[in-house]
C-alpha positions in Angstrom: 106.5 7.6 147.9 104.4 4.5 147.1 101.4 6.1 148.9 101.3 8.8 147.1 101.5 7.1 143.8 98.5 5.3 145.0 96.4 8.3 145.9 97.2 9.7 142.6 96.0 6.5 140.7 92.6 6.3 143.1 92.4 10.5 142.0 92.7 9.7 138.8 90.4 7.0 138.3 87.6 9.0 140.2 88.2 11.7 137.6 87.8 9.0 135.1 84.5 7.8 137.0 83.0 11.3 137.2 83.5 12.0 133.3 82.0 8.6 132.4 79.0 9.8 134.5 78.6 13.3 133.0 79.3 11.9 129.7 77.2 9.1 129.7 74.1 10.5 132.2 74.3 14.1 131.9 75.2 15.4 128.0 72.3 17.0 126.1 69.5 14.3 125.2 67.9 11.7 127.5 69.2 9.0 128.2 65.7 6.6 128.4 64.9 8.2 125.3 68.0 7.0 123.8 67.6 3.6 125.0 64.0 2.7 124.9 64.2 4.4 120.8 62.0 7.4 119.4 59.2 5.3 119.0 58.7 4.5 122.8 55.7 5.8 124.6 56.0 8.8 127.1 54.4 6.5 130.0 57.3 3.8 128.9 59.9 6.5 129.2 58.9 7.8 132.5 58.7 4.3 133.9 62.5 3.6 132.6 63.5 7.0 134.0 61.9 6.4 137.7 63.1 2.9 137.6 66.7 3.7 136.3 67.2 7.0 138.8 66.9 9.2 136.1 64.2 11.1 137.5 66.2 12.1 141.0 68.4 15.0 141.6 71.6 15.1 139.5 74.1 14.9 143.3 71.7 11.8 144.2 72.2 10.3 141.0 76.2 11.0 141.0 75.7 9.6 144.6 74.1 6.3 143.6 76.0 5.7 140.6 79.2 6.4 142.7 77.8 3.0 145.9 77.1 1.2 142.9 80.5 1.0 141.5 82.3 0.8 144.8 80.2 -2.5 145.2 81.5 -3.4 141.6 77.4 -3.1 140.9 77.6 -2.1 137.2 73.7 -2.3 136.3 72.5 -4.9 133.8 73.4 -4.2 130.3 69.9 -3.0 128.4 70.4 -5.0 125.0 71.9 -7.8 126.6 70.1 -8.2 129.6 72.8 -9.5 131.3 74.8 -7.5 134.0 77.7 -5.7 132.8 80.5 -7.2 135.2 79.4 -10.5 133.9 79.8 -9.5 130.1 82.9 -7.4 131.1 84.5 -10.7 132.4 83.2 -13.1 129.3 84.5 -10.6 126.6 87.7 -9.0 128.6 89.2 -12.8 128.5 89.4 -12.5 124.9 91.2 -9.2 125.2 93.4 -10.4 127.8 94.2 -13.4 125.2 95.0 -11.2 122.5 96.8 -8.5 124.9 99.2 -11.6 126.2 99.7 -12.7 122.5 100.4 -9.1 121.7 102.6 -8.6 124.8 105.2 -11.1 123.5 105.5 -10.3 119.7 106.7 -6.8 121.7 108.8 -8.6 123.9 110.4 -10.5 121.2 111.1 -7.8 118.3 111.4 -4.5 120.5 113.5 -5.8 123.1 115.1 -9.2 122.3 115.8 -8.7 118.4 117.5 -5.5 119.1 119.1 -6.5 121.7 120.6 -9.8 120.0 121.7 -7.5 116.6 123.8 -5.1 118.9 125.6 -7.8 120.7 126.5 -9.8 117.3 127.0 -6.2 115.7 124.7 -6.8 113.0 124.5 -2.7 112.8 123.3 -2.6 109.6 120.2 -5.2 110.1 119.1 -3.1 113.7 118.6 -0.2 111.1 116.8 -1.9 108.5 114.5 -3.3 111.5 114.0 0.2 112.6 113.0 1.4 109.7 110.2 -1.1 109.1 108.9 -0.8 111.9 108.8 3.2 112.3 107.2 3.0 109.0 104.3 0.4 109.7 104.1 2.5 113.2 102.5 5.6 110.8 99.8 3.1 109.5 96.8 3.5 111.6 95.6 0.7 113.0 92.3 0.4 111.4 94.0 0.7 107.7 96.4 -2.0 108.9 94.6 -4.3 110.3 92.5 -4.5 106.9 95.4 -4.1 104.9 97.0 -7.5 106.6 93.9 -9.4 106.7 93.6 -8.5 102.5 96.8 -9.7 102.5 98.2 -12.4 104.6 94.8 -13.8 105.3 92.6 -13.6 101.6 95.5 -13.1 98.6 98.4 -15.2 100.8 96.3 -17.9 102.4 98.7 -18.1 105.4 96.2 -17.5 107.8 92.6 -18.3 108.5 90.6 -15.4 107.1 87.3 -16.1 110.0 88.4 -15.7 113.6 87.8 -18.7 115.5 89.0 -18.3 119.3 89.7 -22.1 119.4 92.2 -21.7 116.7 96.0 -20.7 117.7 96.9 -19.5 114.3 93.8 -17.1 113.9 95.5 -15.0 116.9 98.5 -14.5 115.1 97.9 -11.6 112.5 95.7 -9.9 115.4 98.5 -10.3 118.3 101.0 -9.0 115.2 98.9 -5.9 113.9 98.3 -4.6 117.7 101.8 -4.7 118.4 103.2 -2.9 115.3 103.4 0.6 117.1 104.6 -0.7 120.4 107.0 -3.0 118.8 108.1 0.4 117.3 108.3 2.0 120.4 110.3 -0.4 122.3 112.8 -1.3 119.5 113.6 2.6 118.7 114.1 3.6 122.7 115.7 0.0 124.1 118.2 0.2 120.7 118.8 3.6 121.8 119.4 2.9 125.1 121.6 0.2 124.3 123.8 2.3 121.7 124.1 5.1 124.2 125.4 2.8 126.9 128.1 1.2 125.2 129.5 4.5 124.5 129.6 5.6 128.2 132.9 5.4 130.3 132.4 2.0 131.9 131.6 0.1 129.1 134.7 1.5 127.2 136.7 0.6 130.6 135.7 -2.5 129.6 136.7 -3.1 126.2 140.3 -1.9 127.7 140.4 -4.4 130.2 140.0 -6.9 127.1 136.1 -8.1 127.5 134.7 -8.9 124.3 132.1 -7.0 122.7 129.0 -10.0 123.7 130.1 -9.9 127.4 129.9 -6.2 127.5 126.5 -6.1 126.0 125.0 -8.9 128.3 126.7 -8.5 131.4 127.1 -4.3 131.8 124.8 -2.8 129.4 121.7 -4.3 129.5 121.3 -3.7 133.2 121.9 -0.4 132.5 119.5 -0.3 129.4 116.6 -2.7 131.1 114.7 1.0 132.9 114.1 2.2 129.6 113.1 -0.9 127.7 110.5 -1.5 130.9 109.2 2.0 130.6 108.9 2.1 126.8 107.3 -1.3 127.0 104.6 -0.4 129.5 103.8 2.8 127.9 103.1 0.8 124.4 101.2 -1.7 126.3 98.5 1.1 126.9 98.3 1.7 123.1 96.3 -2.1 123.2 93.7 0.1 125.3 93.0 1.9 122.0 94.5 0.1 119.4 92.0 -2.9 120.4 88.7 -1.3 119.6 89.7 -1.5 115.9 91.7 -5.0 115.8 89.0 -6.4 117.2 86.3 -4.8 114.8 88.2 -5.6 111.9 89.1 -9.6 112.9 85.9 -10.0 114.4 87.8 -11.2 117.6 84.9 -10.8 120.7 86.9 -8.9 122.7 86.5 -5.5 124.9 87.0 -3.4 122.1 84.4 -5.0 120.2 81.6 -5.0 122.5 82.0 -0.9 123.6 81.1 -0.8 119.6 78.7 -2.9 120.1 77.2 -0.7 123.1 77.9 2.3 121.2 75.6 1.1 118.1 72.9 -0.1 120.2 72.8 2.8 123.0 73.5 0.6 125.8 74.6 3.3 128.3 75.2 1.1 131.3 77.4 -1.7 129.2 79.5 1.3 127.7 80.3 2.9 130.9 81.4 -0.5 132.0 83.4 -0.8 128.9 85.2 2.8 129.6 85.7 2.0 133.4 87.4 -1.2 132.1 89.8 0.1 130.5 90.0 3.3 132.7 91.3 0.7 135.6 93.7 -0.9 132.8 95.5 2.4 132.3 95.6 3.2 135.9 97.1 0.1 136.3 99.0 0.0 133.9 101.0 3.7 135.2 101.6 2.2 138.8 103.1 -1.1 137.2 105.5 1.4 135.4 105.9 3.6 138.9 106.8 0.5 140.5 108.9 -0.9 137.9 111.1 1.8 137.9 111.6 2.2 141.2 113.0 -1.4 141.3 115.0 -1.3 138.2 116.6 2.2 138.7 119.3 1.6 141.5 120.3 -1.1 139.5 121.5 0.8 136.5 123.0 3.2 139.2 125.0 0.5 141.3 126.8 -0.4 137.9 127.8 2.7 136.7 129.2 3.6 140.3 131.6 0.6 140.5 
């Protein structure tokens, strides 16, 4: 039930919430001393603990950490000094950009090229596809994402080397390195899908009743294959949680992923918590949107195969 899907995700995410505060808060080490740096006074550390909450009982502190985020109150970021929500928002809309661009090249090459090469029967060329992209899949995304802007951007001059958010084709290489695993994803699953359908009673019902090969992959199978294209799809949408801390380092694109590295290097505890809870609500999101979508796609698939 939908409810219950929903009370999951909220469980889930204060799971997330509560080992983002032990992490970040409670770990060996102090926190101020982390901030304020080993050459800090002991006066200037107790006065960042008091003011900070550092200094109260750990179920106070869970407490108050726990009314802070349900106002969407996530502190001011120390380096920056700037609160976090208002950094989140600046530096997510990059990652959003990049995610969208992303988004598509997956749309496009996992689910449309496949689905286009099956339908013309260009057999041979849907393997070839696969194979390419299972193989750049293996890359990691750091090596990858270096490799391509060697490559493409310095030896081959096709692209601009410096990122520049103003400029459409310095999104392309980025959008095209993020989506190599979940472009591998989605084309292995949906092609599988797709080739497992046409070899199921209805579709061969089909083909005796004299509909051509084009019709029956348009007009009966992809119905049937759409559920897991959508699930495959979603599931390597949450790789750009991940696969974004490293694009973005390596282009130089001022996303999400960037700035949690940036926190990270300059022990900003309250903007890296922010960062984590980001992409904590991404992923929740993300596994109702795929909850939901199947719900609405699977009767489909069954109403078909029932006529």
């Amino acid at each position: 039930m939908p409810w219950r899907r929903l009370l999951t995700a909220l469980l889930t995410f204060w799971v997330i919430v509560t080992i983002a505060f032990v992490c970040l808060y409670r770990l060996p080490g102090d926190p101020a001393r982390m901030i304020l740096g080993g050459q800090a006074s002991a006066a200037s550390v107790a006065a960042f603990r008091h003011e900070a909450g550092l200094d109260q009982p750990l179920f106070q502190q869970y407490t108050h950490y726990l009314s802070r985020l349900f106002r969407l109150d996530l502190g001011r970021s120390f380096a920056l000094r700037r609160p976090v929500g208002e950094v989140l928002i600046e530096r997510g809309y990059y990652s959003f950009i990049l995610a969208v661009c992303a988004g598509v090249v997956v749309v496009f090459l996992g689910m449309l090229l496949p689905l286009l090469l099956i339908a013309n029967r260009r057999i041979r060329a849907l393997v070839v596809s696969e194979g390419v992209f299972q193989g750049l899949a293996f890359v990691p995304p750091f090596v990858l994402a270096t490799a391509a802007l060697v490559v493409v951007a310095g030896w081959l001059d096709w692209l601009p080397v410096i990122f520049e958010t103003n400029r459409i084709a310095a999104w392309i290489l980025p959008a095209l390195v993020l989506s190599a695993y979940p472009v591998a994803l989605v084309l292995k699953l949906f092609a599988d899908s797709l080739r497992t359908e046409l070899t199921l009673p209805y579709a061969r019902r089909a083909r005796a009743f004299g509909f051509s090969h084009s019709f029956i992959v348009w007009k009966e199978v992809l119905p049937n294959a759409v559920p897991a294209a959508i699930a495959a799809l979603v599931n390597g949408l949450a790789y750009f949680v991940t696969g974004a801390f490293f694009v973005e380092i390596v282009f130089g694109l001022p996303g999400l992923g960037r700035l949690g590295q940036e926190a990270l290097r300059q022990k900003d505890v309250a903007l890296l918590t922010g960062v984590c809870l980001a992409f904590a609500v991404v992923m929740v999101l993300l596994s109702l949107l795929l909850d939901l979508l199947q719900r609405r796609l699977s009767p489909l698939g069954k109403s078909l195969h029932d006529d």
